[in-house]
FINULO-956402 format. One record per residue (C-alpha): residue in three letters; x, y, z. Coordinates in nm, 4 decimals. Layout:
// FINULO-956402
<r rest="ala" px="X" py="Y" pz="Z"/>
...
This chain:
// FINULO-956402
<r rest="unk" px="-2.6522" py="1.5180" pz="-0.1436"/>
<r rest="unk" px="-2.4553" py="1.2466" pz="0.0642"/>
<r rest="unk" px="-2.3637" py="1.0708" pz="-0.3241"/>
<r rest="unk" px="-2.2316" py="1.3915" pz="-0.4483"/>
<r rest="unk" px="-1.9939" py="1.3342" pz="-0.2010"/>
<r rest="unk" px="-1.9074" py="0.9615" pz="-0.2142"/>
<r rest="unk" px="-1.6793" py="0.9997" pz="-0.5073"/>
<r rest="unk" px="-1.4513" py="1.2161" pz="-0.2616"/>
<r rest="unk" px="-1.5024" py="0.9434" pz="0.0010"/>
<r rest="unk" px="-1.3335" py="0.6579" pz="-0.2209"/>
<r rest="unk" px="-1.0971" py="0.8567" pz="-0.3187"/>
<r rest="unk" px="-0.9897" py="0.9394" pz="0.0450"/>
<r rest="unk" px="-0.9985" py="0.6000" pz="0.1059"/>
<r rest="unk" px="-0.7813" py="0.5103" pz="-0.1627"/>
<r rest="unk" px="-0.5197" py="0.7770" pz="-0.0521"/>
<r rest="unk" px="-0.5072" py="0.6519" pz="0.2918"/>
<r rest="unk" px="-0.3947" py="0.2909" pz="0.1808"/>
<r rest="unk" px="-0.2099" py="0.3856" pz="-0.0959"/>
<r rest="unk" px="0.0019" py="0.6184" pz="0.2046"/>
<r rest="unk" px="0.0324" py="0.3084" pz="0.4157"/>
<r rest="unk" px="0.1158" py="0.0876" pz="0.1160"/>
<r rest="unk" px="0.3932" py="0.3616" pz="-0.0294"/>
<r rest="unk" px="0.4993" py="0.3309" pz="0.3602"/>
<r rest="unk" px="0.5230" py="-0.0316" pz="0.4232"/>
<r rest="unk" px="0.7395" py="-0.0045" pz="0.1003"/>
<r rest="unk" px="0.9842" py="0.2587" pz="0.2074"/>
<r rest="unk" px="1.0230" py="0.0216" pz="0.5096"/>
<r rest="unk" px="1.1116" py="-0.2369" pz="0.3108"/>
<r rest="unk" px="1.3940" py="-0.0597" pz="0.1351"/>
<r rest="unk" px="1.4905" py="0.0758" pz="0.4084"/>
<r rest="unk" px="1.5739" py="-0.2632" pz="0.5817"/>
<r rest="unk" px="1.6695" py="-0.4018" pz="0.2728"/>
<r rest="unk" px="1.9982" py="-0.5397" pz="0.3888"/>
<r rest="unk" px="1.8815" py="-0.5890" pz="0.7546"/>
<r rest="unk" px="2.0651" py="-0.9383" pz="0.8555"/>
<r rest="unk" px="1.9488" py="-0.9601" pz="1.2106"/>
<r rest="unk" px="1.6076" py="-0.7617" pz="1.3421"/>
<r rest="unk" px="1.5566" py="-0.7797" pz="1.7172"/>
<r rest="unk" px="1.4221" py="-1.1827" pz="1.6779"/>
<r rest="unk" px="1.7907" py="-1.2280" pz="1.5554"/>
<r rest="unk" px="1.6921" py="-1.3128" pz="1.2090"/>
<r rest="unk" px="1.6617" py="-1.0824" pz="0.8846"/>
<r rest="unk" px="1.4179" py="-0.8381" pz="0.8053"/>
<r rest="unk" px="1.1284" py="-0.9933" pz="0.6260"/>
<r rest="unk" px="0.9400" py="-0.8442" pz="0.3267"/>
<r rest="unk" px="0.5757" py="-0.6783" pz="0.4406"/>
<r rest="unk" px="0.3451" py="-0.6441" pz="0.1781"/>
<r rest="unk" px="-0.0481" py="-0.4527" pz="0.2352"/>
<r rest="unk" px="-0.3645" py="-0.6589" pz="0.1700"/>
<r rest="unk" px="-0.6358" py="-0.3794" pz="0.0563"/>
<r rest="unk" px="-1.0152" py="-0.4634" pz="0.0985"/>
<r rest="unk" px="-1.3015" py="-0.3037" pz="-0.0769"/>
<r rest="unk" px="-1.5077" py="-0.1658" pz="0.1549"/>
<r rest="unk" px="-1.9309" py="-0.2323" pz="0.0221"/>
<r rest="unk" px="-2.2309" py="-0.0555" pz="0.1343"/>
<r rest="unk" px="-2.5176" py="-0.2161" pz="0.2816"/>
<r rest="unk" px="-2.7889" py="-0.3637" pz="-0.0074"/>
<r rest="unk" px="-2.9361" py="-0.0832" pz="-0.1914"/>
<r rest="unk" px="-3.1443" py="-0.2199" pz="-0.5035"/>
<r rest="unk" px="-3.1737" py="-0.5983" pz="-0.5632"/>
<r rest="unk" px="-2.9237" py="-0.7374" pz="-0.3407"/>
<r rest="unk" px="-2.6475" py="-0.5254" pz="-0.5544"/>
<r rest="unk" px="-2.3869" py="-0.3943" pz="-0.3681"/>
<r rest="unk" px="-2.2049" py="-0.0656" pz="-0.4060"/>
<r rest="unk" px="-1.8326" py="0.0234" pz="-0.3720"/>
<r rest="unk" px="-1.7370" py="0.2493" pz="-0.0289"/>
<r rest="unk" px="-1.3884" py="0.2360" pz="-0.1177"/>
<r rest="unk" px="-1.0620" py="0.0381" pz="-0.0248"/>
<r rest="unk" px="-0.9768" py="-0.0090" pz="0.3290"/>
<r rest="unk" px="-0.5915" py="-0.1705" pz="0.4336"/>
<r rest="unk" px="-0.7421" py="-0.5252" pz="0.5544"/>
<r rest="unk" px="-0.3746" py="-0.6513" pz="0.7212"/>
<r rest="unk" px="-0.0165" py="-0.5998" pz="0.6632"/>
<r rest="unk" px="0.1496" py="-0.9762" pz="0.6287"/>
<r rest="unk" px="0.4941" py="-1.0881" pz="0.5956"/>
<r rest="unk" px="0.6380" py="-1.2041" pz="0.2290"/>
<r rest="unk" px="0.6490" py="-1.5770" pz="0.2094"/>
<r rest="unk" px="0.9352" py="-1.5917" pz="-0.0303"/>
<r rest="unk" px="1.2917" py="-1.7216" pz="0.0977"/>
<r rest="unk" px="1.5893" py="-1.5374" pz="0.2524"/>
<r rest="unk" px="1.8915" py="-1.4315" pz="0.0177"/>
<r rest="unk" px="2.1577" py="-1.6635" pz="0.0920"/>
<r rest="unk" px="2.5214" py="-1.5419" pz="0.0281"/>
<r rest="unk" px="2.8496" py="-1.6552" pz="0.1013"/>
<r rest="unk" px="3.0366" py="-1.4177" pz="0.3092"/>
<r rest="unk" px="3.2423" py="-1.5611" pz="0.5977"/>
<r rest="unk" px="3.3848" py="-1.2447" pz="0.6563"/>
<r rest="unk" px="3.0571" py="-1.1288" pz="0.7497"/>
<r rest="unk" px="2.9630" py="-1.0757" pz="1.1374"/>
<r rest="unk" px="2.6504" py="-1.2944" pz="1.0998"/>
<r rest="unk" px="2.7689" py="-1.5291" pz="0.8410"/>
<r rest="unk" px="2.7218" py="-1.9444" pz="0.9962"/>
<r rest="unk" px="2.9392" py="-2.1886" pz="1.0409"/>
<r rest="unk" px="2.9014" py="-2.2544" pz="0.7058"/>
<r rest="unk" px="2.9748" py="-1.9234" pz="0.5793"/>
<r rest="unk" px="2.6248" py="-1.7871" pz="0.4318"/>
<r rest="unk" px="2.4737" py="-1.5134" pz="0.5604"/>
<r rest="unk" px="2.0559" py="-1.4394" pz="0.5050"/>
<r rest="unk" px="1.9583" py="-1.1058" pz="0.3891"/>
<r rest="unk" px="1.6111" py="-1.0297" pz="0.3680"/>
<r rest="unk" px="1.3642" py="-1.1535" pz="0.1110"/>
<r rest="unk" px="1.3122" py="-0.7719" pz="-0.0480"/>
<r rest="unk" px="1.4235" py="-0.7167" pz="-0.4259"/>
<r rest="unk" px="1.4946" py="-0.3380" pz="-0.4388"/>
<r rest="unk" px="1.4086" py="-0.3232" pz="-0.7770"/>
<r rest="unk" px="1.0479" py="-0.5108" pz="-0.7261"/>
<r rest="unk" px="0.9930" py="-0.2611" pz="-0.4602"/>
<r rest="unk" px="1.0791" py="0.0654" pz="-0.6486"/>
<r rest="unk" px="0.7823" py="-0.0938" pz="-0.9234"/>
<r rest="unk" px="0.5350" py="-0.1291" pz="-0.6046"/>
<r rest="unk" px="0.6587" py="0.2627" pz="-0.5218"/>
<r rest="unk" px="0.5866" py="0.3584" pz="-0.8560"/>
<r rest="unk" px="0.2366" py="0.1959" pz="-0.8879"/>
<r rest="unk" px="0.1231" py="0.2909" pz="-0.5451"/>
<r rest="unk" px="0.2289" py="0.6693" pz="-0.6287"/>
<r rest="unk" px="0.0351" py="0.6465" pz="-0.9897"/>
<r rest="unk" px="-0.2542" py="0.5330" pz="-0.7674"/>
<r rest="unk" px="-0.2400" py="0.8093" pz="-0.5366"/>
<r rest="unk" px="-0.2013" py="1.0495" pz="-0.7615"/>
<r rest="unk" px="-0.5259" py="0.9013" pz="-1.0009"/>
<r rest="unk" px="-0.6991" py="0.9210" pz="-0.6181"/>
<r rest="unk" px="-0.6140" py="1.3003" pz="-0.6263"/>
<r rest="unk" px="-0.7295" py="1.3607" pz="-0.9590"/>
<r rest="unk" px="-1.0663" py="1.1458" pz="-0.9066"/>
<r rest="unk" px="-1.1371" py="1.3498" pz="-0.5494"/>
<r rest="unk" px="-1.0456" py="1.6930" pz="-0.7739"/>
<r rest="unk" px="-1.2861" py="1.6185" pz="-1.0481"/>
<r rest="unk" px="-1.5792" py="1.5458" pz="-0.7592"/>
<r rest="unk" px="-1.4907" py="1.8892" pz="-0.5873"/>
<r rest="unk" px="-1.4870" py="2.0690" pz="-0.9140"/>
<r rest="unk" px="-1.8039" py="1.9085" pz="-0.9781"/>
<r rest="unk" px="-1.9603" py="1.9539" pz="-0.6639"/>
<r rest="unk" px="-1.8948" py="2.3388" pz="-0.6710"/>
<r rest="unk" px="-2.0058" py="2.3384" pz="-0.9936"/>
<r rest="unk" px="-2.3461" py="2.2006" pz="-0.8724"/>
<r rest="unk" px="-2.3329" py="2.4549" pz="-0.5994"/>
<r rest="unk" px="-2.2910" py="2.7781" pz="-0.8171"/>
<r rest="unk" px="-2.6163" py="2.6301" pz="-1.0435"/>
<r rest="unk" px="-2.7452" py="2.6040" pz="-0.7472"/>
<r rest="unk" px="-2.6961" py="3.0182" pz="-0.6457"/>
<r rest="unk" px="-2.8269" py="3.1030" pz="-1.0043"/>
């Protein structure tokens, strides 16, 4: 009975990262042009490190999937924007001012993937309700 209802446990688990990754991502649009976060320096890009989750041995030494878990949420390594703008308040002597390392358009193709995820999560946890209740009314016959 408990793998009838694995299939809706990974796919639970896959909806709850794929809600933190989708909101890590709307926080980094949101701060998009952030030039100065409480440290005094520009927002910096997050991105979500996902981790399968295994169950213990069960045949062989194979291991079986449990699902995704969010394993850490880690800063983008990739270098401030740098742009000319001595007009701006937190432009240096030099003139340049750092925006934050996010690409808008990089993180509207992260949205997009992380919401096709969720929504193939949905339809996998669906199918293993529908077939779980299907089990259930052979089961009453």
């Amino acid at each position: 009975m408990s793998d009838m209802f694995a299939g809706m446990d990974i796919s639970a688990s896959g909806l709850s990262a794929e809600r933190v990754r989708m909101n890590i991502i709307s926080n980094n649009l949101a701060n998009a042009n952030t030039t100065q976060g409480p440290d005094g320096k520009p927002y910096t890009r997050k991105l979500v490190i996902f981790r399968e989750l295994l169950s213990d041995t069960i045949n062989e030494n194979e291991l079986r999937s449990q699902g995704v878990e969010v394993a850490d949420i880690v800063n983008s390594k990739n270098p401030f924007r740098r742009v000319f703008d001595p007009t701006h308040p937190d432009a240096d002597e030099k003139g340049i001012v750092s925006y934050p390392n996010v690409n808008p358009i990089e993180e509207m193709v992260d949205m997009i993937t992380a919401t096709r995820s969720y929504e193939a999560n949905i339809a996998a946890f669906n199918a293993a309700k529908l077939m779980a209740n299907k089990a259930l009314e052979l089961g009453q016959k």
